[in-house]
Each structure stands twice: as C-alpha cells, then as structure tokens.
N, CA and C atoms of all chains as a GROMACS GRO file, in nm:
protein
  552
    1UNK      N    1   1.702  -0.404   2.400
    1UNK     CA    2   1.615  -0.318   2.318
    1UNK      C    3   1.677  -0.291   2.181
    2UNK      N    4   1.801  -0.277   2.146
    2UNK     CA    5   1.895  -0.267   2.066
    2UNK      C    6   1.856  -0.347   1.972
    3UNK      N    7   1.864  -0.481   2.011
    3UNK     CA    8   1.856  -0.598   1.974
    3UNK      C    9   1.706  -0.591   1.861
    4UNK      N   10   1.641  -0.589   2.003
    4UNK     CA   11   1.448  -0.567   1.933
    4UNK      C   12   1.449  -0.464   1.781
    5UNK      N   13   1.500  -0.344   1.743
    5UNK     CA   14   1.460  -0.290   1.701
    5UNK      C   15   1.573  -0.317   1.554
    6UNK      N   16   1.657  -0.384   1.556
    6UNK     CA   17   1.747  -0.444   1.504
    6UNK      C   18   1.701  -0.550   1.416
    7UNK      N   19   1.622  -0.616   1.456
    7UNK     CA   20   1.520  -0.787   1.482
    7UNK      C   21   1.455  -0.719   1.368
    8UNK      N   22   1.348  -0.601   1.430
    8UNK     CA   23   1.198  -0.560   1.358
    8UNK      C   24   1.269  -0.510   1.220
    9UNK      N   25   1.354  -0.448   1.195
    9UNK     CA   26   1.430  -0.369   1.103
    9UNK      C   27   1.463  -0.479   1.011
   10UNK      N   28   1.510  -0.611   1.024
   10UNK     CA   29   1.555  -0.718   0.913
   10UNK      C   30   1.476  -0.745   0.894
   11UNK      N   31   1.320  -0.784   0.968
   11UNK     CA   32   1.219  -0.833   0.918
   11UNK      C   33   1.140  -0.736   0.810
   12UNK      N   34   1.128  -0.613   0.864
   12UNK     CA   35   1.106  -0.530   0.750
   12UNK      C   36   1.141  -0.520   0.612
   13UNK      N   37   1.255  -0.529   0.620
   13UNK     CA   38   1.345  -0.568   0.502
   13UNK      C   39   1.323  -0.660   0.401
   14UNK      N   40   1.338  -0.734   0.491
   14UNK     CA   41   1.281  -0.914   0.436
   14UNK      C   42   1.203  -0.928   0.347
   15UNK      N   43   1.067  -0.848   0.457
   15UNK     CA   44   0.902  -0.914   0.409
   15UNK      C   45   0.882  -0.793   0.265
   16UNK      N   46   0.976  -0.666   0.286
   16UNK     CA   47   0.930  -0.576   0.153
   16UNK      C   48   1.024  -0.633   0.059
   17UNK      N   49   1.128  -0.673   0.082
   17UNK     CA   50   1.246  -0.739  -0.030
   17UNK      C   51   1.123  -0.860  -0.105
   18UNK      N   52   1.089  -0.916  -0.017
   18UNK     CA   53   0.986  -1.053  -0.080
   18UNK      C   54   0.892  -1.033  -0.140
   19UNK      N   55   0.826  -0.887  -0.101
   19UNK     CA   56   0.738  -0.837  -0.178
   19UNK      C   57   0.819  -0.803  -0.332
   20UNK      N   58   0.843  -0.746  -0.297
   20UNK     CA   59   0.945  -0.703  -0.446
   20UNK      C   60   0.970  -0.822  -0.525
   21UNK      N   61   0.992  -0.943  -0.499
   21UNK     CA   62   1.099  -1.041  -0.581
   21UNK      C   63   0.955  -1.093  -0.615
   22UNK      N   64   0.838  -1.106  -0.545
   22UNK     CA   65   0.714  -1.196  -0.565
   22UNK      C   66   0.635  -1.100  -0.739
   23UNK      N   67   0.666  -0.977  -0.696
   23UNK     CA   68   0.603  -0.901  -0.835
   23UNK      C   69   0.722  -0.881  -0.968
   24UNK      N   70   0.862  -0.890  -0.979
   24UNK     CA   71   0.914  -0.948  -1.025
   24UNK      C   72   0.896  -1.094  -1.088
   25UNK      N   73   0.890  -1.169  -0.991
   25UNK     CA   74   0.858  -1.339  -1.058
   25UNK      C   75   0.696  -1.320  -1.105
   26UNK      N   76   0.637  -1.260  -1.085
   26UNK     CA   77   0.504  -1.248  -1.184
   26UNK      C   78   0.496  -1.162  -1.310
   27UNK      N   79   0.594  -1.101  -1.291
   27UNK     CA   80   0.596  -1.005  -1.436
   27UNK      C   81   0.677  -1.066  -1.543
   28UNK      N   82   0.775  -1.167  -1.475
   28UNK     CA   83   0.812  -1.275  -1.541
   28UNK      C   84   0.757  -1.397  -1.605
   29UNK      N   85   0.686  -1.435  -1.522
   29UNK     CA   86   0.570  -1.524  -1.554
   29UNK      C   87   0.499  -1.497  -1.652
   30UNK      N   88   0.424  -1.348  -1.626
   30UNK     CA   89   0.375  -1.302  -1.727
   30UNK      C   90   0.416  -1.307  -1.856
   31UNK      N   91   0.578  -1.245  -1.851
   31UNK     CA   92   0.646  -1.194  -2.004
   31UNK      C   93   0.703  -1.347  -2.061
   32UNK      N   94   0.693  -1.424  -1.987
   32UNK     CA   95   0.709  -1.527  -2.053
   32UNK      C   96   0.617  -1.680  -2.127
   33UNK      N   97   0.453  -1.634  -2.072
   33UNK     CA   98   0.350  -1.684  -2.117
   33UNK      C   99   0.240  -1.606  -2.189
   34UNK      N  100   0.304  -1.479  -2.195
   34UNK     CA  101   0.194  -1.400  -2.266
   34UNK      C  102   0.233  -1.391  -2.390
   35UNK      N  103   0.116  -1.423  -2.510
   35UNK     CA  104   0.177  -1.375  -2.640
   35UNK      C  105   0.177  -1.198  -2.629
   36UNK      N  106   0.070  -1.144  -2.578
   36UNK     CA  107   0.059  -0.990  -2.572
   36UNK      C  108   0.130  -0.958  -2.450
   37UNK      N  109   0.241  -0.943  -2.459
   37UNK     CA  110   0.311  -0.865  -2.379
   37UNK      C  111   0.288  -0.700  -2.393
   38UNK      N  112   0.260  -0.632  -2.439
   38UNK     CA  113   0.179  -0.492  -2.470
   38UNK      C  114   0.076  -0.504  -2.407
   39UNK      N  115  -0.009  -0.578  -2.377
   39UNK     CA  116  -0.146  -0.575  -2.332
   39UNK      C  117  -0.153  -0.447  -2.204
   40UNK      N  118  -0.242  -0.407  -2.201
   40UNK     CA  119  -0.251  -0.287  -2.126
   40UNK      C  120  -0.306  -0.289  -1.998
   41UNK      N  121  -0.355  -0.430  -1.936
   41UNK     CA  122  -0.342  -0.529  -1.863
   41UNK      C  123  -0.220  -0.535  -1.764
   42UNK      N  124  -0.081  -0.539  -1.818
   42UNK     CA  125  -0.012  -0.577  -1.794
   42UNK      C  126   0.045  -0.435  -1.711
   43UNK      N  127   0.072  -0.318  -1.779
   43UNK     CA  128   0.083  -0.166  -1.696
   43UNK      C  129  -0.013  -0.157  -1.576
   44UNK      N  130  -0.132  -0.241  -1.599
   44UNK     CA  131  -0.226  -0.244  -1.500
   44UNK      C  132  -0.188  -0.263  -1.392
   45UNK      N  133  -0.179  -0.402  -1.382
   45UNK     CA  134  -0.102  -0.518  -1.267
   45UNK      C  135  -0.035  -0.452  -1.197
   46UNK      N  136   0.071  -0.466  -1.286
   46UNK     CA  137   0.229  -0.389  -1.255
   46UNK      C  138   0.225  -0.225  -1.153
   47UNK      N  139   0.189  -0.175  -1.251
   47UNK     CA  140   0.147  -0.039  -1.152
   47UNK      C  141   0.086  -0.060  -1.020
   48UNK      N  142  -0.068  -0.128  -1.010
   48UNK     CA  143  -0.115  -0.152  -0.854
   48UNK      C  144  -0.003  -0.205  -0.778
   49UNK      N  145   0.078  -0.306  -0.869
   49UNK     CA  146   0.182  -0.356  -0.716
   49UNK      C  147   0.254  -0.285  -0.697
   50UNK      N  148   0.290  -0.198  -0.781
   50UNK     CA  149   0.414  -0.120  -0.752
   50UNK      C  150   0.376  -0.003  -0.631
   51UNK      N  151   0.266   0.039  -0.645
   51UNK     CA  152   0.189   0.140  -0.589
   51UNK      C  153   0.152   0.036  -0.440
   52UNK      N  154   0.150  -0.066  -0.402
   52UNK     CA  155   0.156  -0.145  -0.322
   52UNK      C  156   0.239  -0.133  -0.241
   53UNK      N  157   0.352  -0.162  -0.320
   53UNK     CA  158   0.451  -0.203  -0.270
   53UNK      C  159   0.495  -0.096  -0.184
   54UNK      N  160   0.505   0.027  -0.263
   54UNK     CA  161   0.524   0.182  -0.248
   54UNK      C  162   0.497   0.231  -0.098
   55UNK      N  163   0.336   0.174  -0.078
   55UNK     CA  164   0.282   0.189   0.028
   55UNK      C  165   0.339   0.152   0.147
   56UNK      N  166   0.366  -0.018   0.150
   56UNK     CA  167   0.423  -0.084   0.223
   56UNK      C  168   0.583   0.033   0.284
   57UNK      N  169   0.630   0.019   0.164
   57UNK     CA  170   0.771   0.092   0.188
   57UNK      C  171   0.768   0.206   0.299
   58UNK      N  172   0.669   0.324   0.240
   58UNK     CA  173   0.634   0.445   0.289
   58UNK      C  174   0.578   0.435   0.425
   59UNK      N  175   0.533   0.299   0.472
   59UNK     CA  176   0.491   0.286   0.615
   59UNK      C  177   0.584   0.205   0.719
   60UNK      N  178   0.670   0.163   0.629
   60UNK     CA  179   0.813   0.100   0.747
   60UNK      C  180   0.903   0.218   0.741
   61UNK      N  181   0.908   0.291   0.656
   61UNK     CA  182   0.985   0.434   0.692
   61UNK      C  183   0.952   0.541   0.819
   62UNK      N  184   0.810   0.530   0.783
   62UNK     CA  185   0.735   0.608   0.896
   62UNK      C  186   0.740   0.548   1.022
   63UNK      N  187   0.757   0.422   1.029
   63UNK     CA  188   0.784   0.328   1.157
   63UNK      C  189   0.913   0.346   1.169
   64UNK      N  190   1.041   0.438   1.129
   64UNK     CA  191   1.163   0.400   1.160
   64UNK      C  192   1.236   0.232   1.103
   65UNK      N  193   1.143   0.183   1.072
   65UNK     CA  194   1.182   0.006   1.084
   65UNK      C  195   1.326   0.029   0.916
   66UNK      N  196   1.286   0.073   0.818
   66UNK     CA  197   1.392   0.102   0.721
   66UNK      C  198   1.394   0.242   0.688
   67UNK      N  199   1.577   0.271   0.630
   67UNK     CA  200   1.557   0.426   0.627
   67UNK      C  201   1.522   0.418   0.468
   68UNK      N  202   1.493   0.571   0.469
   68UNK     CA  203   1.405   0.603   0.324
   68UNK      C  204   1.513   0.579   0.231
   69UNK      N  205   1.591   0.583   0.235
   69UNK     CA  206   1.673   0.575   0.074
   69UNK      C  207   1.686   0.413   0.080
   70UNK      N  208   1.686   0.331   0.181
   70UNK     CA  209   1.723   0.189   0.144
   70UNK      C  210   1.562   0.149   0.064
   71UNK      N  211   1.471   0.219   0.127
   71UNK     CA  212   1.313   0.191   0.078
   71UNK      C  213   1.342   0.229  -0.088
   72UNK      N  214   1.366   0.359  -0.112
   72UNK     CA  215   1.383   0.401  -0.269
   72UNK      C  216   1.467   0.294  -0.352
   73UNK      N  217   1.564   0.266  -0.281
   73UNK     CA  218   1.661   0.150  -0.361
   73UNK      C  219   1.593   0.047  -0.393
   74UNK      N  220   1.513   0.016  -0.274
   74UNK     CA  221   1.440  -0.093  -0.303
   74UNK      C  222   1.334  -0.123  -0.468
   75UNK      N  223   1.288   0.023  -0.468
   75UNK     CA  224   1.182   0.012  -0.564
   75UNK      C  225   1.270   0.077  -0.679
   76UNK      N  226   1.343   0.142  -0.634
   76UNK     CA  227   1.491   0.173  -0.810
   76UNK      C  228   1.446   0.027  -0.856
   77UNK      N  229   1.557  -0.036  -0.754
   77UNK     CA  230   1.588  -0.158  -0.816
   77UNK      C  231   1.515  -0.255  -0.909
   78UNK      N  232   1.412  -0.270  -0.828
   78UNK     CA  233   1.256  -0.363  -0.877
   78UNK      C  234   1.235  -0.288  -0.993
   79UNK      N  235   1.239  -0.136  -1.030
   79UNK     CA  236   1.184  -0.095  -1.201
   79UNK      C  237   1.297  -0.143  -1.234
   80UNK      N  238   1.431  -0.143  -1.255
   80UNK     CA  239   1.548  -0.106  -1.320
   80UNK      C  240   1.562  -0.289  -1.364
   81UNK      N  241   1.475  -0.378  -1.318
   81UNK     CA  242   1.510  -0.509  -1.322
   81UNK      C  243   1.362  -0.580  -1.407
   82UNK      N  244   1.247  -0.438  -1.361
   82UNK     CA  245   1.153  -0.479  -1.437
   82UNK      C  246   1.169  -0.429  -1.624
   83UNK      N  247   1.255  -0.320  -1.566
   83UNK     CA  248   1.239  -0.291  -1.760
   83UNK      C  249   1.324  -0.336  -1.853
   84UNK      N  250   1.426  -0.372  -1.773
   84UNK     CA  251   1.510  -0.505  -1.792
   84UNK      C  252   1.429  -0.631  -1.871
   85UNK      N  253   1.383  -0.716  -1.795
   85UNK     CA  254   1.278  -0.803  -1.884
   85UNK      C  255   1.201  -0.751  -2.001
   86UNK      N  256   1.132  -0.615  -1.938
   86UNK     CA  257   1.074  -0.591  -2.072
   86UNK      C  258   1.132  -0.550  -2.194
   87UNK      N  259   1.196  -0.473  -2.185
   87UNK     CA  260   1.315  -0.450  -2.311
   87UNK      C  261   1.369  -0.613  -2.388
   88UNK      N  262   1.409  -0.714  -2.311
   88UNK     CA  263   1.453  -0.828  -2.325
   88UNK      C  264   1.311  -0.927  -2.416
   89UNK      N  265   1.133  -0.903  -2.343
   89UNK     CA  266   1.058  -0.940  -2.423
   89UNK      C  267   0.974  -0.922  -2.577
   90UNK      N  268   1.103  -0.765  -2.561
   90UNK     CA  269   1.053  -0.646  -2.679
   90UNK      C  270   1.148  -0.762  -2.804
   91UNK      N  271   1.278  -0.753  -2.751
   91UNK     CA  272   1.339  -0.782  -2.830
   91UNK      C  273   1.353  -0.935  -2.900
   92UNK      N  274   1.263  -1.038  -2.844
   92UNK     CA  275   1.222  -1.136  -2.902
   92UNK      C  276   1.140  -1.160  -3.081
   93UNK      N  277   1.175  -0.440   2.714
   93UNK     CA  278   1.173  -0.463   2.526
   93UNK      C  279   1.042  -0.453   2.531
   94UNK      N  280   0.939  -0.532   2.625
   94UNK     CA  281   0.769  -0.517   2.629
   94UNK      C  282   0.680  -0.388   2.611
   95UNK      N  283   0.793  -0.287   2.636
   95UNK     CA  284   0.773  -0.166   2.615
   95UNK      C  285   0.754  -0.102   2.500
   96UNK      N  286   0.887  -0.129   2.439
   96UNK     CA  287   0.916  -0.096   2.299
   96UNK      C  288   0.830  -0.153   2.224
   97UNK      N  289   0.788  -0.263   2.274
   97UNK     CA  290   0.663  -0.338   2.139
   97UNK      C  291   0.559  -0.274   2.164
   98UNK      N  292   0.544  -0.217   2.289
   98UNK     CA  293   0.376  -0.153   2.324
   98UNK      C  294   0.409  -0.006   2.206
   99UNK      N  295   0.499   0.070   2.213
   99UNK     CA  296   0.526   0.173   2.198
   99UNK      C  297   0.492   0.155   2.030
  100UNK      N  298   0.588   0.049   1.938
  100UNK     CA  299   0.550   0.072   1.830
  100UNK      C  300   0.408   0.014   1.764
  101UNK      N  301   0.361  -0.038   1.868
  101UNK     CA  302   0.248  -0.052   1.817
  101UNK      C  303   0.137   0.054   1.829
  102UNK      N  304   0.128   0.081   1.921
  102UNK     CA  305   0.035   0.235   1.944
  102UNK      C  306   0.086   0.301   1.801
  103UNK      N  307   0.236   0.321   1.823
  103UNK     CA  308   0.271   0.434   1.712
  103UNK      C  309   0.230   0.392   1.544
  104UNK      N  310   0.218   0.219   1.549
  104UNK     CA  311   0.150   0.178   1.416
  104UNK      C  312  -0.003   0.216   1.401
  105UNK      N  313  -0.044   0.184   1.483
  105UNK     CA  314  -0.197   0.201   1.488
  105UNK      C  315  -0.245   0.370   1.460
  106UNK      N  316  -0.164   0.453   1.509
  106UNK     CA  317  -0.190   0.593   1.558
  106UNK      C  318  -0.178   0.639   1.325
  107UNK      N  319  -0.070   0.560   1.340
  107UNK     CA  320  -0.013   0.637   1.179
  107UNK      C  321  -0.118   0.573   1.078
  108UNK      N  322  -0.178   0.475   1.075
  108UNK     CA  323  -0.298   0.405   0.999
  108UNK      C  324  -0.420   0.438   1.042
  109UNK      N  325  -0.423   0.491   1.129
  109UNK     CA  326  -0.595   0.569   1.181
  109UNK      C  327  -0.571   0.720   1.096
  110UNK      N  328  -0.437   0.786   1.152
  110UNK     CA  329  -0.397   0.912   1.076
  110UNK      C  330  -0.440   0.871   0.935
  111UNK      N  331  -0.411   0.788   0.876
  111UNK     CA  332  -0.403   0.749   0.704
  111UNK      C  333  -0.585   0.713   0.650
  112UNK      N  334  -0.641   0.673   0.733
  112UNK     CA  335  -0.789   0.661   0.734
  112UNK      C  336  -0.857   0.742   0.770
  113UNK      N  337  -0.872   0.854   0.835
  113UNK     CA  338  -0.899   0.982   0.850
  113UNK      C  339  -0.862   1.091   0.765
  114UNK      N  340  -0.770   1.094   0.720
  114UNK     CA  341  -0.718   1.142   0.603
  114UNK      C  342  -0.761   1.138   0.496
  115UNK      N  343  -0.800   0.986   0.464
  115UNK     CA  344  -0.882   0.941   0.346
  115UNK      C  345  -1.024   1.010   0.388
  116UNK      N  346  -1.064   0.978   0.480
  116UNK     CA  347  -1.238   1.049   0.541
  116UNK      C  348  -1.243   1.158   0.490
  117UNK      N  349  -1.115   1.264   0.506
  117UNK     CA  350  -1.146   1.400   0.514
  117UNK      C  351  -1.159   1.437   0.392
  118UNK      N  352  -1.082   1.356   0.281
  118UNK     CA  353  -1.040   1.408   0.162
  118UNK      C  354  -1.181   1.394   0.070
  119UNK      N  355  -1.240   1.270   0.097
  119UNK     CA  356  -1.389   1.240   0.025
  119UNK      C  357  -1.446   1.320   0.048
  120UNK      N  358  -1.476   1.381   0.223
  120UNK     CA  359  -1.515   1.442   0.253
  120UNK      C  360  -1.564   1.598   0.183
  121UNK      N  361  -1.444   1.647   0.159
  121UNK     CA  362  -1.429   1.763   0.123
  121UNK      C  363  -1.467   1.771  -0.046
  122UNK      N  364  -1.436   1.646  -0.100
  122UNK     CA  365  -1.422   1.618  -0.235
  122UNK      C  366  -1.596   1.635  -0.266
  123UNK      N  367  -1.720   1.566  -0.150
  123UNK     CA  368  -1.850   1.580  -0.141
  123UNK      C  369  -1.891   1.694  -0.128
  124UNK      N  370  -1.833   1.757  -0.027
  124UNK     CA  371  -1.884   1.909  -0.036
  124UNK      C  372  -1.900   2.006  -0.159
  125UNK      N  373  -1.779   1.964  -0.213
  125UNK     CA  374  -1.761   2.098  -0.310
  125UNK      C  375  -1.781   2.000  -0.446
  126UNK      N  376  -1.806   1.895  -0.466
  126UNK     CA  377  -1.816   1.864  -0.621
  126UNK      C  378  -1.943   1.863  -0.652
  127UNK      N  379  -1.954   1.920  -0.763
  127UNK     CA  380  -2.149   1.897  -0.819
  127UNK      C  381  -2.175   1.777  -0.905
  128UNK      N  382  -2.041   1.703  -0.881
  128UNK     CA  383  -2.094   1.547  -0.948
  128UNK      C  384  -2.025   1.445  -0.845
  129UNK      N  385  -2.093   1.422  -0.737
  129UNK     CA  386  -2.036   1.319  -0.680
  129UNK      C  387  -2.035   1.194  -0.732
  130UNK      N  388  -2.113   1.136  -0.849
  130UNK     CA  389  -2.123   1.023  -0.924
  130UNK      C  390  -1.987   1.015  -1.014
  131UNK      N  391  -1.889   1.144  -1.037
  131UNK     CA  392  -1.791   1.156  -1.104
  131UNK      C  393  -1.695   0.988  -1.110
  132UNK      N  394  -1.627   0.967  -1.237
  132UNK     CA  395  -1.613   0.776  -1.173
  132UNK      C  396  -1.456   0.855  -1.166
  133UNK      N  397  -1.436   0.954  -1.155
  133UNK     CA  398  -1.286   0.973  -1.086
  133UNK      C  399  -1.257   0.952  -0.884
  134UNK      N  400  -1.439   0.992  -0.883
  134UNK     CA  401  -1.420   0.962  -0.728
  134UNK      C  402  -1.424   0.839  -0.713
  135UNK      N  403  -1.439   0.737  -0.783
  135UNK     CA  404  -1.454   0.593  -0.722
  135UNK      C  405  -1.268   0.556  -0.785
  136UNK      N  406  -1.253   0.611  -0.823
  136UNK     CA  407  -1.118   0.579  -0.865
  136UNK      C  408  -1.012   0.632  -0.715
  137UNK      N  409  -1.031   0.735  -0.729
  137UNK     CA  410  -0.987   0.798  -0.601
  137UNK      C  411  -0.944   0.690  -0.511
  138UNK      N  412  -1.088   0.705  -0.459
  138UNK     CA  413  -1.114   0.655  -0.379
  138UNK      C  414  -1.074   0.502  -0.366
  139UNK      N  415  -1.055   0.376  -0.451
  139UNK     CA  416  -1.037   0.283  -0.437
  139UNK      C  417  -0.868   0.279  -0.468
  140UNK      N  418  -0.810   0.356  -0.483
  140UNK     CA  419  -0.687   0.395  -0.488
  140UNK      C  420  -0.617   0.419  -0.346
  141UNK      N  421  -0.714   0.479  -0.292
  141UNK     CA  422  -0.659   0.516  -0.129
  141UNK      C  423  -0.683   0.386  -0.019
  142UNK      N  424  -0.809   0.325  -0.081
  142UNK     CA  425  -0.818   0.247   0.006
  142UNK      C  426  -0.732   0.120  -0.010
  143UNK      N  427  -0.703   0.097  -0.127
  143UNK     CA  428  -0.625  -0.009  -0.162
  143UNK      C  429  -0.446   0.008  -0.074
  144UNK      N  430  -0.400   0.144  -0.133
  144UNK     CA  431  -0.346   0.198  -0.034
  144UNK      C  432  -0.315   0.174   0.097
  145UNK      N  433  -0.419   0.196   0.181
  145UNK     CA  434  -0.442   0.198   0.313
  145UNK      C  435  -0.400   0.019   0.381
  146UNK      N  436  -0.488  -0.073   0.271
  146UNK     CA  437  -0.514  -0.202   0.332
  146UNK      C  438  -0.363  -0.246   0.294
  147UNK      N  439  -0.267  -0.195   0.213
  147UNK     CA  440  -0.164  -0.262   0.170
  147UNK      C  441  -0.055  -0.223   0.313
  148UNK      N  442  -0.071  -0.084   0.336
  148UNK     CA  443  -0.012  -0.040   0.507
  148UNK      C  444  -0.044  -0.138   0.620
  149UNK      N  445  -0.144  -0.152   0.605
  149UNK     CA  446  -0.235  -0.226   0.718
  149UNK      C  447  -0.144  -0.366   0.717
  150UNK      N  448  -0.189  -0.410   0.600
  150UNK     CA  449  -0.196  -0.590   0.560
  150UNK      C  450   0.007  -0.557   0.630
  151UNK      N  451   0.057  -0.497   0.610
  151UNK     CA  452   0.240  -0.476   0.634
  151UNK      C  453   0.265  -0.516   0.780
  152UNK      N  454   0.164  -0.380   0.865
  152UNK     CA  455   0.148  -0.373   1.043
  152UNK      C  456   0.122  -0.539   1.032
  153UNK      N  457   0.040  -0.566   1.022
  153UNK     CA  458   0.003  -0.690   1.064
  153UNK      C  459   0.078  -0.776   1.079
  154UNK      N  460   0.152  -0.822   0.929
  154UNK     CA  461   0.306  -0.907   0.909
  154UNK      C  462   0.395  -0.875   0.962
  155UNK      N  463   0.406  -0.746   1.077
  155UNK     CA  464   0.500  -0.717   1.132
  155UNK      C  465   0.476  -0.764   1.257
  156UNK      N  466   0.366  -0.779   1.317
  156UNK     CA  467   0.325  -0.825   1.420
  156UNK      C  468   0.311  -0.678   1.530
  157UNK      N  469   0.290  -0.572   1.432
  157UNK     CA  470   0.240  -0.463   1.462
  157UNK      C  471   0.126  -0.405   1.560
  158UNK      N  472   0.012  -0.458   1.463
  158UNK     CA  473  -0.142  -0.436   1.486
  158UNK      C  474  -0.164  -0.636   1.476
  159UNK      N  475  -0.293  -0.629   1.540
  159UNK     CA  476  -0.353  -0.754   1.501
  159UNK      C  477  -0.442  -0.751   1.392
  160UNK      N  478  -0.465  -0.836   1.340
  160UNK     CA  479  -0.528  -0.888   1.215
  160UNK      C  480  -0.653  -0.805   1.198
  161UNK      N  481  -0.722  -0.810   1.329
  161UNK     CA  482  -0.906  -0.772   1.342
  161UNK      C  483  -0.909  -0.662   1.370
  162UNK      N  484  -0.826  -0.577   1.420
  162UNK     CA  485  -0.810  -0.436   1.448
  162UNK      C  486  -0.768  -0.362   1.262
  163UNK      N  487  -0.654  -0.438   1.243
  163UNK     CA  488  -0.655  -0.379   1.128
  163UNK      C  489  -0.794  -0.427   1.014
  164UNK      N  490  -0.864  -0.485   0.994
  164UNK     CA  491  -1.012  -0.518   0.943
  164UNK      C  492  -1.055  -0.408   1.002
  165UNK      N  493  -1.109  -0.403   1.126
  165UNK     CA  494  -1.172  -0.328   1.181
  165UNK      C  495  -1.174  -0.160   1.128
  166UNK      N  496  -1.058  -0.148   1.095
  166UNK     CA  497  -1.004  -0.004   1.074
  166UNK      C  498  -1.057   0.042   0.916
  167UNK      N  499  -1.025  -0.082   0.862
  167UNK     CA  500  -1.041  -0.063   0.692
  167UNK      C  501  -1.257  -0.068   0.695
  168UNK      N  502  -1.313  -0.161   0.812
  168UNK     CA  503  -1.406  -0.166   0.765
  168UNK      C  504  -1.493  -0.040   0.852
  169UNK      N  505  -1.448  -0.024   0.952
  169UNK     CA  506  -1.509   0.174   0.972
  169UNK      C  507  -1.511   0.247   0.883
  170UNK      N  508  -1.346   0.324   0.797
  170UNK     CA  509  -1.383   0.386   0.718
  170UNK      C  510  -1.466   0.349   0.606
  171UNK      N  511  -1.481   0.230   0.572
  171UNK     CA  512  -1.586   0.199   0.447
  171UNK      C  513  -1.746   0.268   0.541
  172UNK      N  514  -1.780   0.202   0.624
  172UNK     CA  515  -1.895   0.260   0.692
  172UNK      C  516  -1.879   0.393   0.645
  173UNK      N  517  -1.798   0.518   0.758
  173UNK     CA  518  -1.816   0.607   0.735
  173UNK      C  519  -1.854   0.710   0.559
  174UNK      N  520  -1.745   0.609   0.508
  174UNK     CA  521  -1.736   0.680   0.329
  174UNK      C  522  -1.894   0.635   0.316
  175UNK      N  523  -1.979   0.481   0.343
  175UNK     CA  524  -2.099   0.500   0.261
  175UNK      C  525  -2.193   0.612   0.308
  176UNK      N  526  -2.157   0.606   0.472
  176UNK     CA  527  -2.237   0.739   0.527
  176UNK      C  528  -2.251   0.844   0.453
  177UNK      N  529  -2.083   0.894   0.373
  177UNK     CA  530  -2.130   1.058   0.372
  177UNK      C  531  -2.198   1.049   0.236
  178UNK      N  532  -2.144   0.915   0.156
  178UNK     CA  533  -2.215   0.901   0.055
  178UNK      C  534  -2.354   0.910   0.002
  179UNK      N  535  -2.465   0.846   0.095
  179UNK     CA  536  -2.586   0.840   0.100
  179UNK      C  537  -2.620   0.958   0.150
  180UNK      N  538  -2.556   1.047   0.232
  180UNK     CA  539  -2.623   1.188   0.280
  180UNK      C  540  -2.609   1.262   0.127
  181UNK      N  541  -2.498   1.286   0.052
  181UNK     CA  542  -2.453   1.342  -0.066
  181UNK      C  543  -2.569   1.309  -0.143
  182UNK      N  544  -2.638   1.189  -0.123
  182UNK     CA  545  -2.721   1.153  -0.254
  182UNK      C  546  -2.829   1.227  -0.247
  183UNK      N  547  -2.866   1.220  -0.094
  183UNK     CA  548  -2.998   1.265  -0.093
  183UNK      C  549  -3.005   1.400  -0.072
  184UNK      N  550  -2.906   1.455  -0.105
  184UNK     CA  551  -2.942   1.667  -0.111
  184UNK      C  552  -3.034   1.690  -0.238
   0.00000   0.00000   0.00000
C-alpha cells in the first residue's frame, strides 16, 4: 500500500510538472513568433492556464497525492521562469 | 491495495461533486438576489468555475481516478442544472 500511494504521488507530480513545462513551451513559442508580444491576448492565454493549472494543483493536494508547498513551488517556479522570458522579449 | 484505489476514488469523486454543487449553489444564490441576471459578469463567473471544475476533473481522470464518462457526466449535470435555474430566472 506504501508502495501504491508512493506510485500515485510521482504520477501526480509528473502529469502537473508536464503541465507546467507544456504552458511554458507555449509562452515560448509564443514570445518567440509573435511580433506583439504585449498583445493582451497573450495575459489572456497565460492566465487561463495558469488558473488551470492552479486548479489541477489544488485538487492533488486535496487528494493528499502532493503536499501544498511542493504544489506552490510548482507554480512559483513556472511564473519566476515565465517572467523570465518576458523581461528577456522586452529587452529585444 | 484494491482498497486503497476504491477509497481514493470515492474520495475523488466525493471532492468534484463537492466542487459542482458548490458551483450550483453559488449561481444559485447569485439568481436569487441579483436584479440583473443577464449581468455578463455572471457568464464570466460562471465560465470561470466551470472551466475550473473540468480542469479538476480532466486531472481525476489522468490519474486514473474517476473514469472518463463519469467525469463528463458530472460536468454535463451541472450544465443541465445551471440552464434549469436559468430559464426559471428568466421567466419571473
């Protein structure tokens, strides 16, 4: 049983880590084919996934499957890497 | 371990019915007392929660949580119910 809940817990991990890296590589995509990087479009996107993602997070917590601060790290991280790029497309 | 999977699955299902009822109640209440239910903050709301909801759902599922049609099922009740209270709202 150890095992099982061990199992469900990496997969959790996993599938929200993948979520994360998948809206990352699109905001990339984005900042790197858009002439309007400002476009207001783009806060659009960004926000629903994040608010997505959020969700996701907030319901493997409630399942026990990850604890809440590894969930928060998770989405630190993902802004702290998203404004990263953007600062980086400002400065082009 | 057959256990433990029964267990977190009830307990998935139980916390996403909680989260769809929740949403019910909140329209709910939001119908009662607003004198503009056409307000486009309620469709905002509202497609905010539900988006919400299906992003929890769409998670259970990839977890091998809930099944696929149960979670449909869940997202497409509360739509029923929301047009319900909707069309009663219209016609006061």
């Amino acid at each position: 049983m150890q095992e099982t809940v061990i199992t469900s817990a990496n997969k959790a991990y996993a599938l929200l880590k993948a979520d994360a890296d998948k809206i990352l590589k699109l905001i990339q995509v984005q900042m790197d084919n858009l002439t309007m990087p400002q476009c207001p479009l783009y806060e659009e996107v960004l926000d629903t996934h994040m608010f997505g993602l959020s969700k996701s997070i907030d319901f493997a917590v409630r399942m026990d499957l990850i604890e809440e601060q590894d969930g928060k790290a998770l989405l630190d991280n993902l802004e702290k890497q998203l404004n990263f790029i953007h600062e980086k497309s400002q400065q082009k």
